[in-house]
C-alpha positions as CSV (number, residue, x, y, z in Angstrom):
1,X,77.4,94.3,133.9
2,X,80.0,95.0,131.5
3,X,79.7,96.9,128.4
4,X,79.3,94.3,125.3
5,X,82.6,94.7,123.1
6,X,82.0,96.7,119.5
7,X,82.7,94.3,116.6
8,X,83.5,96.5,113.8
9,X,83.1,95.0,110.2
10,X,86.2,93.3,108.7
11,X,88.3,95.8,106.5
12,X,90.0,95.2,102.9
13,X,92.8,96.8,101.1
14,X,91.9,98.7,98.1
15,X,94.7,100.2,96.6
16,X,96.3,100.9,100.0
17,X,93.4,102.1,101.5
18,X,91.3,99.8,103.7
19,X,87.5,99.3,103.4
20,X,85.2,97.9,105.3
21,X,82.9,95.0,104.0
22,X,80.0,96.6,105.6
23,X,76.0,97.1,104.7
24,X,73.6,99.4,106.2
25,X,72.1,96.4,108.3
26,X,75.5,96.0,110.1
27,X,77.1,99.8,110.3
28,X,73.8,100.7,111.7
29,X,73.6,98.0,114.8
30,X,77.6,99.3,115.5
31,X,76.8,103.0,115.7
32,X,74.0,102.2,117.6
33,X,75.6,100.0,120.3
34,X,78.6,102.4,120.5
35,X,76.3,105.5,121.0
36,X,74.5,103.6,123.8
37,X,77.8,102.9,125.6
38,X,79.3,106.5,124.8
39,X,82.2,105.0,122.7
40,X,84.2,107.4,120.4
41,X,83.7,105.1,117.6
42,X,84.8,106.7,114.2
43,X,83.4,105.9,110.9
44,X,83.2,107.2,107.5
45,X,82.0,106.6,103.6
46,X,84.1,106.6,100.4
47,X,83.5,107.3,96.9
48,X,85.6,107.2,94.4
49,X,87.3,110.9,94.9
50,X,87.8,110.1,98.9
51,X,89.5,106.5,98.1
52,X,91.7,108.0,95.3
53,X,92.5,110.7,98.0
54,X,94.1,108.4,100.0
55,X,96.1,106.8,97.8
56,X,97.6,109.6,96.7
57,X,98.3,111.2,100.1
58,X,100.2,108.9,102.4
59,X,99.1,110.7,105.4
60,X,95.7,111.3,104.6
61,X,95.6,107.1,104.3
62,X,96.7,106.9,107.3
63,X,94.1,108.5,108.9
64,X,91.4,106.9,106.5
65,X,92.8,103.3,108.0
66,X,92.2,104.4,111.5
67,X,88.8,105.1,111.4
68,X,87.4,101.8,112.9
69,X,84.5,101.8,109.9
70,X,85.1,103.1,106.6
71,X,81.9,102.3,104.6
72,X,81.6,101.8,100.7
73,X,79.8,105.0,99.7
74,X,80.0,104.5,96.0
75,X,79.1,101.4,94.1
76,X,81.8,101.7,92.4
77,X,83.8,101.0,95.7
78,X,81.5,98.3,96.6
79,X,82.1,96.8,93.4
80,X,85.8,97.0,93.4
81,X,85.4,95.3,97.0
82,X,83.7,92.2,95.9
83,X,86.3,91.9,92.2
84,X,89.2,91.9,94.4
85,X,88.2,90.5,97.7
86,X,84.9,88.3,97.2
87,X,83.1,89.9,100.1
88,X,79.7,89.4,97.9
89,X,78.1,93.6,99.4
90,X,74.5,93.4,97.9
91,X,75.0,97.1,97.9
92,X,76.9,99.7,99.0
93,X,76.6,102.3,102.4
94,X,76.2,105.9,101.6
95,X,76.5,108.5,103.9
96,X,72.7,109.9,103.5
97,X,71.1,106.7,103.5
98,X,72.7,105.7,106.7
99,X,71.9,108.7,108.5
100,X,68.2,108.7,107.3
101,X,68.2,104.5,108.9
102,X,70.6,105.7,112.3
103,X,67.9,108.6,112.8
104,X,65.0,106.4,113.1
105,X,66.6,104.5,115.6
106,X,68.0,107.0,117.3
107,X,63.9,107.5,117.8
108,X,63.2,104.5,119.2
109,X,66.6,104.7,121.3
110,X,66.5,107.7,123.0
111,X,70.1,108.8,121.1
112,X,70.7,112.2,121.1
113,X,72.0,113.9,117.4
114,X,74.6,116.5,117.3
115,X,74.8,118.2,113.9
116,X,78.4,119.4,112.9
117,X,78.9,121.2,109.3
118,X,77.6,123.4,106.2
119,X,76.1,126.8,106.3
120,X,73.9,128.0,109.0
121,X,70.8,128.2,106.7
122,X,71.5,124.4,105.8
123,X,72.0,122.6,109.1
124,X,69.1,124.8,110.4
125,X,67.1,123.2,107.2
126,X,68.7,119.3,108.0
127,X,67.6,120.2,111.7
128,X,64.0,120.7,110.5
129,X,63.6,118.2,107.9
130,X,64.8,115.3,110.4
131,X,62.7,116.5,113.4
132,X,59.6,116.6,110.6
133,X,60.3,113.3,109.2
134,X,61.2,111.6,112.6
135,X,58.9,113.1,115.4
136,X,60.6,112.1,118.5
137,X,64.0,112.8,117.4
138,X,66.3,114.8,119.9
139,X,68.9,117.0,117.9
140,X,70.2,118.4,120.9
141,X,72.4,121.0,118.7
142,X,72.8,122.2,115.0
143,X,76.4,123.9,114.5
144,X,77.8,125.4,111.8
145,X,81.3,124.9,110.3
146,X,83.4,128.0,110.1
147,X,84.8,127.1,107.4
148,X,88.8,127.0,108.3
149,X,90.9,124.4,110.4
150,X,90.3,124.5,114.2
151,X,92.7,125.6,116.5
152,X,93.4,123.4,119.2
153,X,91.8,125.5,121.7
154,X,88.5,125.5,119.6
155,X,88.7,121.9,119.2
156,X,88.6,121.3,123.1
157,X,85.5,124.2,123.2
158,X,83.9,121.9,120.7
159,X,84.2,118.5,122.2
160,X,83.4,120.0,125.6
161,X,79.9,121.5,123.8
162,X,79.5,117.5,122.6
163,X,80.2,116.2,125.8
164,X,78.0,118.6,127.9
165,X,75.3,118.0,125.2
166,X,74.7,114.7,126.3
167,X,74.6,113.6,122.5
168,X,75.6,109.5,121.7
169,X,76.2,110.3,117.3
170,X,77.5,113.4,116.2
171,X,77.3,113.9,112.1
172,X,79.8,115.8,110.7
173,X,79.2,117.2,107.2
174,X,82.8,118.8,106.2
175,X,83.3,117.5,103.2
176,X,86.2,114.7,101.9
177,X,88.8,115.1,103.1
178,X,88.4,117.7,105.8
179,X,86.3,115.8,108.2
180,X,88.0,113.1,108.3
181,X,90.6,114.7,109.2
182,X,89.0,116.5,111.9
183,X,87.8,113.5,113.6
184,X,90.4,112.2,113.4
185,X,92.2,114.9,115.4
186,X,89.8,114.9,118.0
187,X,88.9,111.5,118.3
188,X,90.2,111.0,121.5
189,X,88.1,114.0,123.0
190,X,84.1,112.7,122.6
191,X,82.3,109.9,124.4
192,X,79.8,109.7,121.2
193,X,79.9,108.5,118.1
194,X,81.3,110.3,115.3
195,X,80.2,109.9,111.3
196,X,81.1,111.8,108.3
197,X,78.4,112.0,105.7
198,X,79.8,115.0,103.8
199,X,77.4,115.8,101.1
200,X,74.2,114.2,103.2
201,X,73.4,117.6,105.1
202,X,73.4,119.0,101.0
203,X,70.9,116.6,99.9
204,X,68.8,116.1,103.2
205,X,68.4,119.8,104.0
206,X,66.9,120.2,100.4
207,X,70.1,122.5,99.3
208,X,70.9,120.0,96.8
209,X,69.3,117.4,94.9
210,X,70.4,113.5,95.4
211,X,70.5,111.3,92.6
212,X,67.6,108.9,91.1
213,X,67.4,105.8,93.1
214,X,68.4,104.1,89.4
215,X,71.3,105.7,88.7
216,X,72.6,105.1,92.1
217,X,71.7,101.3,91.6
218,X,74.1,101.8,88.0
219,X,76.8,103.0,89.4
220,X,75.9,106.8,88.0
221,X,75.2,108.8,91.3
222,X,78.9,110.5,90.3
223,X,77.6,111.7,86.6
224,X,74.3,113.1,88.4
225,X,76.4,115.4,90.7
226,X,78.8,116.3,88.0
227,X,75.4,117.5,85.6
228,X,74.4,119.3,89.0
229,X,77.8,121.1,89.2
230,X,79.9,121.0,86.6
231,X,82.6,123.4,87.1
232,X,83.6,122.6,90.7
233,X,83.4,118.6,89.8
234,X,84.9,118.1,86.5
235,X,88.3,118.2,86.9
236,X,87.7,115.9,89.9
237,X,86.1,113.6,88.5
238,X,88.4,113.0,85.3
239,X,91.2,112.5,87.6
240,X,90.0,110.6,90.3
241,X,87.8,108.2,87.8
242,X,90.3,107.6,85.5
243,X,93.1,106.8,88.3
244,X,90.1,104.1,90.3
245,X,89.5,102.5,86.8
246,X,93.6,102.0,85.7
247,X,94.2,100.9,89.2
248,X,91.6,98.3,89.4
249,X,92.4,97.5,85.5
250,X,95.5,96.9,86.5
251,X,95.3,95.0,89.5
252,X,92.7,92.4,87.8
253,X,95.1,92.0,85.0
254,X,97.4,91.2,87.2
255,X,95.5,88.6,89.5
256,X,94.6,87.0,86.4
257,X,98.4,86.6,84.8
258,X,99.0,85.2,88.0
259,X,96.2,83.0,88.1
260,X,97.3,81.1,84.7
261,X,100.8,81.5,84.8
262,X,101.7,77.9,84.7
């Protein structure tokens, strides 16, 4: 019998980049059948900074709108997805949360999990804290990032480790906006599954603290990781914030002089 077909969510412009109208219910049954049928699938969740990103960098857009799910990390995103586009997301799809839900099934699946990113001491705590919170679950490797761009030759080495693994998801935790772009770059090379979840191995490792389920649910996960780190997020975060909120100031503004413009 022939492999069922992956649907992949419907996608939306925002700003130039496009974002999928996705939940956790939905991104999770796609990774899932993918990773059963070995298909490079490629998906990945924006915040604010990562959207911004790709506005501003033409090529770095481009690459964003070939991953076949791009995921509404931030509410902010989610929200500027249903203002402009009417998708009605009851919430948004972060990068942690979705790894926590694809985990469990990955139990009840038999899915092996390759883990790509951080420090050594951090993916070797993410590899623990998963296998203690889901007893069952087959991480069949825990890699650290060296922390510089692949050569090509390294790239084959590591896809040829993924392959041999026998692992259906691999979660890459680089960082916006270098994994993406190493997916992208190698997405041809793995039969599995491949997510970016950036700051997820941080917070599910215990390196770093998430923000309160309440502030996540107002829109504030950004000003707990800015009182968490300051100096490195600051600047980002002025520019990047003030940028999302002109542009989508703008662009309502806009809809709505064209809306009563007799």
């Amino acid at each position: 019998m022939a492999d069922n077909p992956i649907d992949v969510p419907s996608k939306h412009d925002l700003f130039g980049v496009n974002i999928s109208a996705v939940g956790y219910n939905e991104a999770l049954d796609c990774v899932i059948r993918a990773a059963k049928q070995r298909r490079p699938l490629i998906t990945t969740h924006l915040a604010v900074h990562g959207l911004i990103e790709g506005c501003r960098d033409p090529e770095y857009g481009a690459i964003l709108n070939a991953f076949d799910i791009v995921a509404p990390d931030g509410q902010p995103v989610r929200h500027a997805l249903n203002l402009i586009h009417k998708v009605n997301l009851r919430s948004n799809c972060s990068g942690p949360e979705l790894m926590v839900r694809i985990c469990r099934r990955a139990v009840d699946e038999g899915i092996g999990i390759y883990l790509y990113g951080a420090t050594k001491d951090v993916v070797e705590a993410l590899r623990r804290n998963l296998t203690a919170q889901f007893p069952g679950l087959n991480i069949v490797c825990a890699e650290p990032s060296v922390f510089r761009d692949l050569s090509e030759q390294e790239k084959d080495d590591f896809a040829q480790r993924v392959n041999h693994s026998g692992a259906g998801i691999v979660f890459i935790g680089l960082g916006c906006p270098l994994q993406e772009r190493f997916v992208y770059s190698i997405r041809g090379k793995l039969q599995a599954v491949q997510i970016c979840v950036g700051a997820a191995f941080d917070f599910l490792s215990g390196n770093k603290k998430a923000a309160p389920p309440w502030m996540m649910r107002w829109s504030l996960g950004w000003a707990f990781r800015l009182s968490q780190e300051p100096r490195r997020l600051l600047r980002r975060y002025l520019v990047t914030n003030t940028i999302f909120l002109w542009k989508l100031t703008i662009h309502l503004l806009g809809f709505r002089r064209r809306r009563t413009k007799p």
